[in-house]
C-alpha positions as CSV (number, residue, x, y, z in Angstrom):
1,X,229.0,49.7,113.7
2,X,225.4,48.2,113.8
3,X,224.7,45.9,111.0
4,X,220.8,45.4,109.8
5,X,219.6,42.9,112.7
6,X,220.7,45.5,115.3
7,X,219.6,48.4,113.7
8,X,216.1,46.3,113.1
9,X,216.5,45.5,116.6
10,X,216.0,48.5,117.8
11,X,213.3,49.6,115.5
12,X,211.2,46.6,117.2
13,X,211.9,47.9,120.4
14,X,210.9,51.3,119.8
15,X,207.7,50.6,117.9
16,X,205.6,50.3,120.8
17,X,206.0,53.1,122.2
18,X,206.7,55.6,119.4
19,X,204.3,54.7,116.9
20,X,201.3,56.6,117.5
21,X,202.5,58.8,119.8
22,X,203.3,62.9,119.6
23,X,206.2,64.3,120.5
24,X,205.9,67.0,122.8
25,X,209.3,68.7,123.2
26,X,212.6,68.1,121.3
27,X,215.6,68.8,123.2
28,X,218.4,69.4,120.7
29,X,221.7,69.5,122.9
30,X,225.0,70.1,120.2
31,X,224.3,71.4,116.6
32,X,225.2,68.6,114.7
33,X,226.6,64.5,114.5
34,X,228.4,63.2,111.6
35,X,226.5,66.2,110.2
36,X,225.2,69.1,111.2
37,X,221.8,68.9,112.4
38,X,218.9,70.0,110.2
39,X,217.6,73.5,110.9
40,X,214.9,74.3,113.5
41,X,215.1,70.4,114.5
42,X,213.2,71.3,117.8
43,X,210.7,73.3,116.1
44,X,209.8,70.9,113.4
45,X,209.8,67.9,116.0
46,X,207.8,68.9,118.5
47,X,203.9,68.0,118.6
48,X,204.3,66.0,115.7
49,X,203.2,62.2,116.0
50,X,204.8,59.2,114.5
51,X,202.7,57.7,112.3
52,X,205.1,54.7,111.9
53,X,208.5,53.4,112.2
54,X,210.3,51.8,109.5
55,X,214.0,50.4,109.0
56,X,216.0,51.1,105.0
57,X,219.4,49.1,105.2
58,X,221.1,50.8,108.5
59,X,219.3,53.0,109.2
60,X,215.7,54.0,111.0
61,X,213.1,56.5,109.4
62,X,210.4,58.2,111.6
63,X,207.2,59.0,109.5
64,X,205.8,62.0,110.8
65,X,202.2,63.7,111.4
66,X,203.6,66.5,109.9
67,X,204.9,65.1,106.2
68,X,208.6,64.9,106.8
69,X,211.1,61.7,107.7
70,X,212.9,61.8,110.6
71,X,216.3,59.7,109.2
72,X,218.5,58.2,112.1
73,X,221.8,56.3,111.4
74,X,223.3,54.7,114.6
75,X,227.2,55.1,114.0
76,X,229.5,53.7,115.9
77,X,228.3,53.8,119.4
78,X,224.9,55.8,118.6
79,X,222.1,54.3,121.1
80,X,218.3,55.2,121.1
81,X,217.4,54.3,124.6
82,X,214.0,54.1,125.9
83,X,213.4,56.0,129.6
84,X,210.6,57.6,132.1
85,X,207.2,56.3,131.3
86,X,205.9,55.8,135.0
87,X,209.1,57.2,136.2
88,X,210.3,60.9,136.0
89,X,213.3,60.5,133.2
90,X,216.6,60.9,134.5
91,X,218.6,63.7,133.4
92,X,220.4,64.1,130.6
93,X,223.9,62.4,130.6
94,X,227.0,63.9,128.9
95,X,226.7,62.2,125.3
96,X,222.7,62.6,125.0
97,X,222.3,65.0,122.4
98,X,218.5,64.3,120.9
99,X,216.1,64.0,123.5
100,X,212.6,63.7,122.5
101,X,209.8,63.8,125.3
102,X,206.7,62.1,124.0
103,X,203.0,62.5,125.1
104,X,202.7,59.3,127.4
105,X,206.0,60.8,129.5
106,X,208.1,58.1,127.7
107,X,211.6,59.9,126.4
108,X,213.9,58.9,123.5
109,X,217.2,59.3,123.7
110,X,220.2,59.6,121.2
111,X,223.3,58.8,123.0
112,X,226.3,58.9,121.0
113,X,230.0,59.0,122.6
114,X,231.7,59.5,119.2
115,X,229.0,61.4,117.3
116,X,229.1,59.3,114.0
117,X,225.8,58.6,114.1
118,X,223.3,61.3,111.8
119,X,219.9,62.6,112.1
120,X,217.8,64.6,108.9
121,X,214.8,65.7,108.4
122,X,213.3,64.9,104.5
123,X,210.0,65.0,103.1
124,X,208.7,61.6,103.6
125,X,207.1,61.3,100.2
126,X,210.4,61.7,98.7
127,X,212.6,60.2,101.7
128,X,213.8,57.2,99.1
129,X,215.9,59.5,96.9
130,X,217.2,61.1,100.5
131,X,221.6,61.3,99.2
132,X,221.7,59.0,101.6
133,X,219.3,56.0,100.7
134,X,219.2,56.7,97.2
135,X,221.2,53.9,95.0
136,X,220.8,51.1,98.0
137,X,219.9,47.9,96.7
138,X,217.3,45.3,98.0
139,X,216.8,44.0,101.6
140,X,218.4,41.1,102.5
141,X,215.4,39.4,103.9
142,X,213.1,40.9,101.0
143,X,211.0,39.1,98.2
144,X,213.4,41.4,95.7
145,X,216.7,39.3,97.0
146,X,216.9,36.2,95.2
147,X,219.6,33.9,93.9
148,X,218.3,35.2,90.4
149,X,219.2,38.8,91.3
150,X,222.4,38.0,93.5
151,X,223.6,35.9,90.6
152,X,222.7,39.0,87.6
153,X,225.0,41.3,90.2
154,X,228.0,39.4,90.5
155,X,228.1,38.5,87.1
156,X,231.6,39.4,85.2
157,X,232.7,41.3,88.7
158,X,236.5,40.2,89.6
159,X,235.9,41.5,92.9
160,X,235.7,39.4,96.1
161,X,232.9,37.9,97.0
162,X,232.9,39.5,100.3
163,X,233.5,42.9,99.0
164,X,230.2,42.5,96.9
165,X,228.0,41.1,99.5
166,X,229.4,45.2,101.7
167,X,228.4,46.9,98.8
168,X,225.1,48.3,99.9
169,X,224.5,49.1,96.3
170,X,224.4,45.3,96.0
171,X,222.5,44.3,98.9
172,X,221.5,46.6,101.7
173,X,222.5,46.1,105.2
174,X,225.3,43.3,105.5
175,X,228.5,44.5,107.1
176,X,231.6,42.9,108.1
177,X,230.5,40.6,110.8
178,X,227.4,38.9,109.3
179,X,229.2,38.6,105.5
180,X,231.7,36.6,107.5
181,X,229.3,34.4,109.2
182,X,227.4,34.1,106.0
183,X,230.1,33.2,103.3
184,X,231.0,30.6,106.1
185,X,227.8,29.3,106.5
186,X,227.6,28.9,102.5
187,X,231.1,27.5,102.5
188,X,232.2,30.3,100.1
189,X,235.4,31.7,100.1
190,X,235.5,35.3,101.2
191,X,238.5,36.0,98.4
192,X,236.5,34.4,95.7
193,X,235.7,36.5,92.3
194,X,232.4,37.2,93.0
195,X,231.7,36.5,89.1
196,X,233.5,32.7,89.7
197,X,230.3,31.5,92.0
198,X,228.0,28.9,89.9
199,X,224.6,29.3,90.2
200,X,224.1,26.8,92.7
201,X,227.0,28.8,94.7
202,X,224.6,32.2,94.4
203,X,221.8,30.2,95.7
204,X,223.7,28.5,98.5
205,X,224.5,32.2,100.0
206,X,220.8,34.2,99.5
207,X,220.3,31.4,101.7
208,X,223.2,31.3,104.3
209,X,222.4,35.6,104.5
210,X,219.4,35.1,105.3
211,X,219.6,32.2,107.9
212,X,222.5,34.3,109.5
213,X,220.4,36.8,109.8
214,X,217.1,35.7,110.9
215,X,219.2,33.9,113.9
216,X,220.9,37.4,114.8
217,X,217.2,38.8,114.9
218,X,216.1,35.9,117.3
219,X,219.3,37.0,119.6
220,X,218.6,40.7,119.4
221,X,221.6,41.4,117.4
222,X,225.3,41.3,118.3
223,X,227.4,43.2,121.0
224,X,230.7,43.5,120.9
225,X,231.5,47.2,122.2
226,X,228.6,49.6,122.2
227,X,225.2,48.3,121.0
228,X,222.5,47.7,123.0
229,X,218.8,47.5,122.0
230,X,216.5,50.4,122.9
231,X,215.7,49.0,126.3
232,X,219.1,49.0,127.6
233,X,219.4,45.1,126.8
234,X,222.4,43.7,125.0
235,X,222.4,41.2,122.1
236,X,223.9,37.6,122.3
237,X,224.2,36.4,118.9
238,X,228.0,37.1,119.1
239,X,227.9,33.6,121.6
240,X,226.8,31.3,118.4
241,X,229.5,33.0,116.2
242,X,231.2,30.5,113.6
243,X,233.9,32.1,112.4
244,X,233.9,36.1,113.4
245,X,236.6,37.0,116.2
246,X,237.3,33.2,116.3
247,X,240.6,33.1,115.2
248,X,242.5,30.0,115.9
249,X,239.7,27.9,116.8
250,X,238.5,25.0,115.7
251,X,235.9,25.2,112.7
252,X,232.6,24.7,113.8
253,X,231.5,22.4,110.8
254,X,230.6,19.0,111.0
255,X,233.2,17.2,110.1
256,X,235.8,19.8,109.0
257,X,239.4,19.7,110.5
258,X,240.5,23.3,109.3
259,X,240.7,26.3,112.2
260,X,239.7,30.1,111.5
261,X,241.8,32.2,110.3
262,X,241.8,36.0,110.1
263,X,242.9,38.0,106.3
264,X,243.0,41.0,105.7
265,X,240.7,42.7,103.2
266,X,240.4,46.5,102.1
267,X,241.6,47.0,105.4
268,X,239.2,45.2,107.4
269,X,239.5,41.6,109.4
270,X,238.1,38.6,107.3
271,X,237.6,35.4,109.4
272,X,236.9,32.6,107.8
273,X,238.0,28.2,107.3
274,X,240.3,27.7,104.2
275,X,239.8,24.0,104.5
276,X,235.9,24.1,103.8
277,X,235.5,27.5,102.0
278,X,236.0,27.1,98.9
């Protein structure tokens, strides 16, 4: 599933030429996702304009002309792909179900094999307390993520450290892949207590999360299976992974003589160096 430099990502790539711009016809092709698709969703599309584009946690919220959010969550495979402009679009293919035709002849397209991604409709002054973004915690990359606040969180909690840091009521965003290269980065123990890290510990990982992170932006995400960004370009960070996927191989820190191994967590792969990891 896309994690927050993917999803942001695609935002960036869809800014310019969606912000501004009115939508002129909504093609809705299958009545519903994940979930079933809000009611008269061509209707209340079409001629609105987006007045911007923004990114909470996962997911990607239209701001329209006409007082209501457009909500997008990627899924699995979901893909917002960029098409037409100076050249008639091509038709629709057999897992486009949202089309949106915009006023310059640029169309938008949600492509989603396995239909887990979601679209809504919610009134944009009230979009925060949306079911589905209310009770997320801060942005990883915000001013309100701080050792400070990391630190207050995981205070007491027996859980592991890597099963705080997926809690998007802890911090928004993170998922499997970027925890991993984080914790490893921060040479923290993904089966830690999350309430045994010492302050200097807490610190040591806001920053490692956000390093991670900043360099997947600067390689336009990941792309292991189905993500590309909105113009049909893959991501590369999954070339400077540490420890995700890389089981077996040597550990990439200075100095360290330990190889990656792979645990299983709440039913998900952990990858990570036992020998520096602490």
């Amino acid at each position: 599933m896309p994690e927050m430099p993917e999803v942001e990502t695609v935002r960036r790539g869809l800014v310019p030429v969606m912000e501004g711009r009115r939508i002129v016809a909504a093609d809705i092709r299958r009545p519903d996702l994940r979930f079933a698709l809000p009611a008269d969703m061509a209707a209340r599309l079409a001629g609105a304009r987006v007045a911007g584009l923004r990114r909470r946690s996962k997911y990607l919220l239209a701001d329209l002309s006409t007082g209501e959010t457009l909500l997008i969550h990627l899924g699995m495979s979901g893909r917002l792909l960029i098409s037409g402009g100076a050249a008639a679009p091509a038709a629709p293919a057999r897992h486009d179900h949202v089309i949106l035709d915009l006023e310059t002849g640029t169309r938008v397209t949600f492509n989603d094999a396995r239909r887990f991604g979601m679209m809504d409709l919610a009134p944009t002054a009230a979009v925060e307390a949306h079911r589905l973004l209310a009770g997320l915690g801060p942005e990883p990359l915000g001013n309100l993520f701080n050792a400070a606040y990391l630190e207050g969180r995981l205070a007491g909690r027996r859980m592991p450290v890597k099963a705080a840091l997926l809690d998007q009521r802890i911090v928004a965003g993170l998922g499997n892949i970027y925890v991993c290269e984080a914790l490893h980065r921060a040479g923290i123990h993904p089966g830690r207590a999350a309430g045994t890290l010492r302050p200097g510990e807490t610190a040591a990982l806001v920053a490692a999360i956000r390093d991670t992170l900043e360099a997947a932006l600067g390689a336009g995400g990941s792309t292991l299976r189905d993500y590309r960004g909105a113009n049909g370009e893959l991501g590369y960070f999954q070339h400077d992974f540490r420890v995700y996927g890389r089981e077996g191989a040597p550990c990439p820190s200075p100095g360290c003589t330990g190889v990656i191994e792979r645990i299983a967590q709440a039913g998900r792969s952990t990858w990570f160096c036992a020998t520096c990891q602490r």
